[in-house]
C-alpha positions in Angstrom: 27.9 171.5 207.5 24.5 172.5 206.1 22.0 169.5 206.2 18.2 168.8 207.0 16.1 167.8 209.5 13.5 165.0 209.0 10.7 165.0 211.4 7.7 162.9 211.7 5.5 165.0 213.9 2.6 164.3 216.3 4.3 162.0 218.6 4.0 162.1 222.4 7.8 162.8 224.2 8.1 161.9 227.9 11.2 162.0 230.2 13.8 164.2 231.4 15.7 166.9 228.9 19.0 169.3 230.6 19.9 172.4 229.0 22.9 173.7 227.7 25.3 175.9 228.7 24.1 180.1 228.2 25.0 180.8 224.5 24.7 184.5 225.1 26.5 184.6 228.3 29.6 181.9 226.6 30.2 184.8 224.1 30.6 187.4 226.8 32.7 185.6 229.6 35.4 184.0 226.9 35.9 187.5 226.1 36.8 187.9 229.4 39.5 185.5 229.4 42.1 188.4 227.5 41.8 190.6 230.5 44.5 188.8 232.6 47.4 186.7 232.2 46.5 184.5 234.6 44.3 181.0 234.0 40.8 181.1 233.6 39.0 177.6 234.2 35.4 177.7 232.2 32.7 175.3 232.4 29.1 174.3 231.1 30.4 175.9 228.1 27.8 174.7 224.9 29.4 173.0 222.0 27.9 175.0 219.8 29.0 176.1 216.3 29.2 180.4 217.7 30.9 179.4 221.1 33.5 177.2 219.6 34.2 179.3 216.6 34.8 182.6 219.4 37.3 179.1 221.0 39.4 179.1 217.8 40.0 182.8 217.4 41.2 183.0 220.9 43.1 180.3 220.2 44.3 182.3 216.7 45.1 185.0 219.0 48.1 182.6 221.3 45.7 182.4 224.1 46.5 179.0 225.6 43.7 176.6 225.5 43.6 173.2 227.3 40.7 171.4 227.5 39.9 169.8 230.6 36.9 167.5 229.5 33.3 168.5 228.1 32.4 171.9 228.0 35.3 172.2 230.3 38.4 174.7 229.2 41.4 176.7 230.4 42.3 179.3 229.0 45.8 181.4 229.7 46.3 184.5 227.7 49.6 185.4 229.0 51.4 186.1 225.5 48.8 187.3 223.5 49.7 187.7 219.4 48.5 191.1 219.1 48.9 191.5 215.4 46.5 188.4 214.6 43.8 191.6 215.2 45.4 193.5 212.2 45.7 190.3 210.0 43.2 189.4 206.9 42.9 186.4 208.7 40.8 188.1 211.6 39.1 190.3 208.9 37.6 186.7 208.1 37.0 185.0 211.4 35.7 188.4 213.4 33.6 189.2 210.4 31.2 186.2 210.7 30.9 186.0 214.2 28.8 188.7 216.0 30.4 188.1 219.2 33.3 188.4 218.2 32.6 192.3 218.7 33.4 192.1 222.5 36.7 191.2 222.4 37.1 194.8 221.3 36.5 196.4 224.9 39.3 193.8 226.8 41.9 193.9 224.2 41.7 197.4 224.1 41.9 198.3 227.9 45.0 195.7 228.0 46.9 196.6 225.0 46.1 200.1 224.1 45.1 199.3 220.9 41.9 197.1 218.9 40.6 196.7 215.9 37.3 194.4 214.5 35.8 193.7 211.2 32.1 194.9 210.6 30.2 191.4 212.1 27.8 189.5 211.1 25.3 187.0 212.9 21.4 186.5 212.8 19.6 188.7 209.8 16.8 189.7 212.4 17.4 193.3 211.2 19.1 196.1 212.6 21.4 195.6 215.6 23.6 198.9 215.7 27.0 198.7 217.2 26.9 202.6 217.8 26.6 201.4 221.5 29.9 199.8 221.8 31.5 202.3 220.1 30.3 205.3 222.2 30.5 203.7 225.4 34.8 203.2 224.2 34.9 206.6 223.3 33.4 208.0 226.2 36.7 206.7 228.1 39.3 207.8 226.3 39.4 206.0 223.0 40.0 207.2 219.5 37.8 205.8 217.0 38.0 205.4 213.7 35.9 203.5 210.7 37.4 203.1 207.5 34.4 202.5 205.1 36.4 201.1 202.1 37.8 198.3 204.6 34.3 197.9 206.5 37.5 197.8 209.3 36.9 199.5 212.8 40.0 201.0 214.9 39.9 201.8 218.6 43.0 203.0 220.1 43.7 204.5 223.6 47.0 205.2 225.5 45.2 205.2 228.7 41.6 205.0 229.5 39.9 206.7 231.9 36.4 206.5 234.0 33.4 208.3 233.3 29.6 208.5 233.6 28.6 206.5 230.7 24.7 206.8 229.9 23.8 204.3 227.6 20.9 204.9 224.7 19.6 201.5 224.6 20.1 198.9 227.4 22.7 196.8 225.3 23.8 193.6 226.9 27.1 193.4 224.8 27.5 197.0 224.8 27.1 196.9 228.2 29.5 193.7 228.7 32.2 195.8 226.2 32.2 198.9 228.1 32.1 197.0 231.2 35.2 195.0 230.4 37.4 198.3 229.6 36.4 200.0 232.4 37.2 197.2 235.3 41.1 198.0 233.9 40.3 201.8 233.5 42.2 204.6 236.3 39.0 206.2 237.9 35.7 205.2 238.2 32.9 204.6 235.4 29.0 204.1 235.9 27.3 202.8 233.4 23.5 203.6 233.9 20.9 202.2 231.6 23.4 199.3 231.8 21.4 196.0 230.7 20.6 193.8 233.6 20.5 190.0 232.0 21.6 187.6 234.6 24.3 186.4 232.2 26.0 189.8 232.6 25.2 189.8 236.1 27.7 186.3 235.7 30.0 188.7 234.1 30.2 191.0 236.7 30.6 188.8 239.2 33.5 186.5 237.4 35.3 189.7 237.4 35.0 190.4 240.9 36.3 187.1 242.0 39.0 188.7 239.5 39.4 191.5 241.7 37.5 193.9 239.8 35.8 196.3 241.8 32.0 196.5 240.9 29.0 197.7 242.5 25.2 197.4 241.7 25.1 194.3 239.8 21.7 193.2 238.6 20.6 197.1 238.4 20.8 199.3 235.7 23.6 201.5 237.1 26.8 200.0 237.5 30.0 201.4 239.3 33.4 200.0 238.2 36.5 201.5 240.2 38.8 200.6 237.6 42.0 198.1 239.0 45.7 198.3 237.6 45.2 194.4 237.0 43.6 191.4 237.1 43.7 187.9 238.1 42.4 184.0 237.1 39.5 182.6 238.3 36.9 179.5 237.7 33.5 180.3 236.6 30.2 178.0 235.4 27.6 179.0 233.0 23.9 179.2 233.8 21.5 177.0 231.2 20.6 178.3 228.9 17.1 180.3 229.0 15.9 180.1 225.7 16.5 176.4 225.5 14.5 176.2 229.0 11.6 178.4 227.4 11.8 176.0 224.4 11.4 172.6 226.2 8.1 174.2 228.2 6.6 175.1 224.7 7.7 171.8 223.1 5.8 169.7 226.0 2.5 171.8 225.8 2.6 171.4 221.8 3.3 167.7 221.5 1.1 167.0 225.2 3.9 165.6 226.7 5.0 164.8 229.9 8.8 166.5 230.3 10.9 167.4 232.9 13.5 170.2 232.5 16.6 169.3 234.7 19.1 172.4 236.4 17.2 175.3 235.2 18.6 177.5 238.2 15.0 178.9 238.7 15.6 182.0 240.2 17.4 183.2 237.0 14.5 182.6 235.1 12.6 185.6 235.8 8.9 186.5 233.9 9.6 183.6 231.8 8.0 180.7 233.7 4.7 182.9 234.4 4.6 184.4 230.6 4.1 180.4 229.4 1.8 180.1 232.7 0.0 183.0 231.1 -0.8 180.8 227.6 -2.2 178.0 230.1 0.4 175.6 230.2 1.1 173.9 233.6 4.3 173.5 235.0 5.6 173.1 238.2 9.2 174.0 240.2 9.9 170.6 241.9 13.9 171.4 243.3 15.9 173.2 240.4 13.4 171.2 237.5 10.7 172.0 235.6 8.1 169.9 235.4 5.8 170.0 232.8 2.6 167.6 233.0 1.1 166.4 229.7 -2.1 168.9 228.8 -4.8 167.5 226.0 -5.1 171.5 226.5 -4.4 174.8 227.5 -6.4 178.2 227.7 -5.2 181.3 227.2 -5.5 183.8 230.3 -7.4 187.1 229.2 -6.6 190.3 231.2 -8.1 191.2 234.7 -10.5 193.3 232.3 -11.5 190.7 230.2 -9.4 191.7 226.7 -7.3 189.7 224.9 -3.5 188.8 226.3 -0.4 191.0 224.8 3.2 189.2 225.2 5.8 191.4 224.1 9.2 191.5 224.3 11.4 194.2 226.8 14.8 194.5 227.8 15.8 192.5 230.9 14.1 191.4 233.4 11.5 191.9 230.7 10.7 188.9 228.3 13.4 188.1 226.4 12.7 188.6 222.2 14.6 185.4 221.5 11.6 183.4 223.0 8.7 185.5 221.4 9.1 183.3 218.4 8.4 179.8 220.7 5.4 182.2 222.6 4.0 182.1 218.7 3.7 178.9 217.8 3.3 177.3 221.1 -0.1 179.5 221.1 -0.8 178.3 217.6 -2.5 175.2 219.6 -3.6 177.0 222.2 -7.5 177.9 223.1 -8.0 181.6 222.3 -6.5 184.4 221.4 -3.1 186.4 221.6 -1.4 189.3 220.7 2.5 188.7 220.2 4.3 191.9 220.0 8.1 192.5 219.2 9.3 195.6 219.9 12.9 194.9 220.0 14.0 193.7 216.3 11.9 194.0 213.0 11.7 191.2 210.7 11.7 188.4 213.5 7.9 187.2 212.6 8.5 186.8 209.2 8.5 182.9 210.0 4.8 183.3 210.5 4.3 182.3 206.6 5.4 178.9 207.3 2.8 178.7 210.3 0.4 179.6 208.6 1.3 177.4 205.5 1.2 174.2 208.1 -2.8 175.6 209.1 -1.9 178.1 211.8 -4.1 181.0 211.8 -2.2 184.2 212.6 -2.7 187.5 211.4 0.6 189.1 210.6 -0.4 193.1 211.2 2.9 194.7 210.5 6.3 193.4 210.7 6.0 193.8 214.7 2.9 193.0 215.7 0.8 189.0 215.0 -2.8 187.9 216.1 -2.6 184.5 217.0 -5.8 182.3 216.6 -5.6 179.1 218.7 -6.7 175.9 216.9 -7.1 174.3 221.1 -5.6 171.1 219.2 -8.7 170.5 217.1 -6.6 170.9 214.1 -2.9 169.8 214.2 -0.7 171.6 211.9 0.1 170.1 208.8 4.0 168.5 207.9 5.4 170.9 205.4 9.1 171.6 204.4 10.7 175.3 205.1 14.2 177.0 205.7 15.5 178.1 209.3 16.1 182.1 208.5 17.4 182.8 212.3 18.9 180.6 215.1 15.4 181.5 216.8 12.9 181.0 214.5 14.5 177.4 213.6 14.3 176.1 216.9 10.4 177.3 216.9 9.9 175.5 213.5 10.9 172.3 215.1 8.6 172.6 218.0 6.0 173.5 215.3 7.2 169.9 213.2 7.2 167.5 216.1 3.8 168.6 216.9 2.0 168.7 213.1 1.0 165.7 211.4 3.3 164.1 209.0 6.7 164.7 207.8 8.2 168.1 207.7 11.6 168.8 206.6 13.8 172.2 207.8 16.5 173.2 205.8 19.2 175.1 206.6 19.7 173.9 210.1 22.9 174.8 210.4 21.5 178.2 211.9 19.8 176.0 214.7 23.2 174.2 215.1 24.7 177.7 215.2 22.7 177.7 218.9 21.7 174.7 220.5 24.1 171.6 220.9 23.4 168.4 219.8 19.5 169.0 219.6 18.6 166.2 217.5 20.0 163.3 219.8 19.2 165.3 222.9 15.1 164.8 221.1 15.3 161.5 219.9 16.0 160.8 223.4 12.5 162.4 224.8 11.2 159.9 222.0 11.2 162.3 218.9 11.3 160.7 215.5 13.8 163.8 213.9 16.3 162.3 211.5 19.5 164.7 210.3 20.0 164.3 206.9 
């Protein structure tokens, strides 16, 4: 389903907005579900086109599924159909879904054995799997790429604990290697282990499973690996991008918003990096709220030079939001530097910015100088094409607050992320039509 959105910017939104169930931490925890033969009980899962898709090839797999209402499932993977994994079938479904890659690290600790189709996912550049792959190694696995097939093989009679030192703080590799290991004879630490509190709600699902897992939330972790394990009921934290979203969208449209169940304490730099651009909000119980601002200023440093937001591994900012930090201080008065180290050709967006009367410098693919216009000049209604789950949700913020129409294309890669965002808009008051 590949349609358009139609959106007459400019308009005030006021009222209340929840966000959806963690995207990134969905992908990791239904993973999770292969790791015992026991029932799993999920919820707050996002209906989302990634989430559900991982859904069917678990289901493809034999894992029972029953779902007990929205965002609400079961799962049972007691008679698993291990050769599904070796099928041209799988060679389809694994291959277009990136997070598909961390079934690799449970199916292999349980059945000796797992295989996985190169993935695909976001074009945001680069994003090696070398991680994964040395991390399964490392405890015992044989591995084995056949280039012809683009077809991975992992296979392991038994795996055993080690100290796993990670080259980049990867929060699937981490989940992966994580995941083997809680089944593993010994004991594994993974140091330079990513952090995220989604895999922080990984670790501790698979406690209550009986794994046995210290220093969660650090960046060592020590698994003593159990024989088994067993089923368990876990909900999702929102989502953080969509709660990083919502703060831009009310500064750039002015609008009065609350943000319902953001779990506040999960949220980490994010609520001080907006704070940083200006933009007022307030923790009132779990909510944000966000008063409307005619405008916002941007903070300088202590020493009087011009603001940096970059992106860092966890509980640094997270690059999936530098993209709303962008355009959100499009509008804003002064200046910024938004830098993102993490992935290359995630400003590329800019164009269209700048095409609607944004004025940003684009230095190198990494690096942008954004000029606020303090809302003295809107940004114009034009029409462009999502290229990244990301980037599309920032071009609607950028539409709803520009004047005129604006049309997105491609919006299945905002779909891909984000769960019925055009009603859960028109419901703030946001004239966005899906055509």
């Amino acid at each position: 389903m590949n349609g358009s959105f139609l959106i007459n910017g400019g308009k005030k939104l006021h009222g209340e907005i929840t966000p959806q169930g963690a995207k990134n931490e969905a992908l990791q925890i239904l993973c999770a579900v292969l790791l015992t033969d026991d029932e799993v009980r999920v919820k707050n899962i996002p209906d989302i086109h990634d989430v559900n898709r991982l859904i069917e090839i678990l289901g493809d797999f034999g894992v029972k599924i029953t779902k007990n209402g929205h965002g609400d499932y079961t799962f049972k993977s007691d008679s698993v159909n291990f050769d599904y994994m070796k099928s041209e079938e799988f060679k389809q479904d694994g291959a277009k879904l990136r997070g598909s890659i961390m079934l690799l690290g449970p199916i292999l600790a349980r059945y000796g054995e797992a295989y996985m189709p190169t993935p695909g996912g976001d074009k945001i550049g680069r994003r090696r799997l070398d991680t994964h792959f040395q991390g399964l190694v490392e405890l015992g696995a044989e591995f084995h790429y056949d280039e012809k097939e683009y077809f991975y093989t992992l296979k392991a009679k038994e795996l055993h604990g080690k100290f796993i030192l990670l080259e980049e703080a990867s929060v699937t590799g981490t989940a992966n290697i994580l995941m083997a290991a809680v089944l593993a004879k010994g004991k594994t630490r993974i140091y330079n282990a990513a952090c995220e509190p989604y895999l922080q709600q990984l670790c501790k699902m698979l406690t209550r499973m009986g794994a046995n897992i210290s220093g969660i939330g650090s960046n060592l972790l020590t698994i003593e690996g159990v024989s088994q394990l067993r089923g368990t009921e876990h909900t999702m934290l929102p989502d953080m991008v969509e709660i990083g979203s919502w703060i831009g969208l009310a500064a750039m449209t002015k609008s009065e918003i609350t943000i319902k169940n953001v779990n506040w304490k999960e949220l980490g730099v994010i609520p001080n990096t907006f704070k940083k651009l200006g933009i007022q909000l307030e923790n009132r119980g779990d909510d944000i709220y966000i008063p409307a601002q005619e405008n916002y200023k941007i903070q300088k440093f202590i020493d009087g030079s011009i603001l940096t937001v970059s992106d860092a591994p966890w509980p640094g900012f997270t690059p999936d939001l530098l993209s709303i930090i962008l355009v959100v201080a499009t509008q804003a008065k002064g200046t910024v530097l938004v830098h993102q180290k993490m992935f290359e050709s995630r400003l590329f967006f800019v164009d269209k910015l700048i095409d609607m009367g944004a004025q940003i410098i684009l230095c190198d693919p990494h690096r942008a100088t954004i000029v606020g216009l303090n809302h003295e000049y809107p940004l114009r209604g034009t029409t462009m094409i999502s290229p990244d789950i990301r980037a599309g949700n920032a071009m609607l913020i950028a539409a709803l607050s520009a004047e005129g129409t604006s049309t997105i294309h491609n919006i299945e890669q905002i779909d891909r992320g984000y769960e019925n965002i055009d009603g859960r808009l028109k419901a703030l008051g946001a004239d966005i039509e899906r055509i």
